[in-house]
N, C-alpha and C positions, 0 to 999 in steps of 0.2 A: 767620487772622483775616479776611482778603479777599474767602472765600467765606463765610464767616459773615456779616460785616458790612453788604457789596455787591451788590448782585441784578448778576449779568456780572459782577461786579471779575475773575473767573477769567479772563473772554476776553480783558480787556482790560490787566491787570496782570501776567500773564507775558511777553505778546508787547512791552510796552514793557521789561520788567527785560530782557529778550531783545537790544532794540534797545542799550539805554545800555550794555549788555555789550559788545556787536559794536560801539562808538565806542568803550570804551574809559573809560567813563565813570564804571562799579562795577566793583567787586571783589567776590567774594564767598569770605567768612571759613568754611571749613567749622570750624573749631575749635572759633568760639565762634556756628557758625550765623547772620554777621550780612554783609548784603550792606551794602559800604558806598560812600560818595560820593570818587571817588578824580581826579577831572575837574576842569579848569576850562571855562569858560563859551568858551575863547576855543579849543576843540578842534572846536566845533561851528561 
């Protein structure tokens, strides 16, 4: 949907899902394919 939607969303929406990964921030669900919000505000 990101590269369809977004002129760059590609450049710029992996390397941040990339980033909230490596804090710790998401999780991502291969099961049902959904990365989710698993952080609080008070990690960053």
């Amino acid at each position: 949907m990101i590269r369809r939607r977004v002129r760059g969303g590609e450049l710029l929406f992996l390397p941040a899902l990339d980033l909230l990964f490596l804090l710790g921030l998401i999780e991502y669900r291969p099961k049902t394919d959904v990365v989710e919000f698993v952080g609080t505000n008070e990690t960053v």
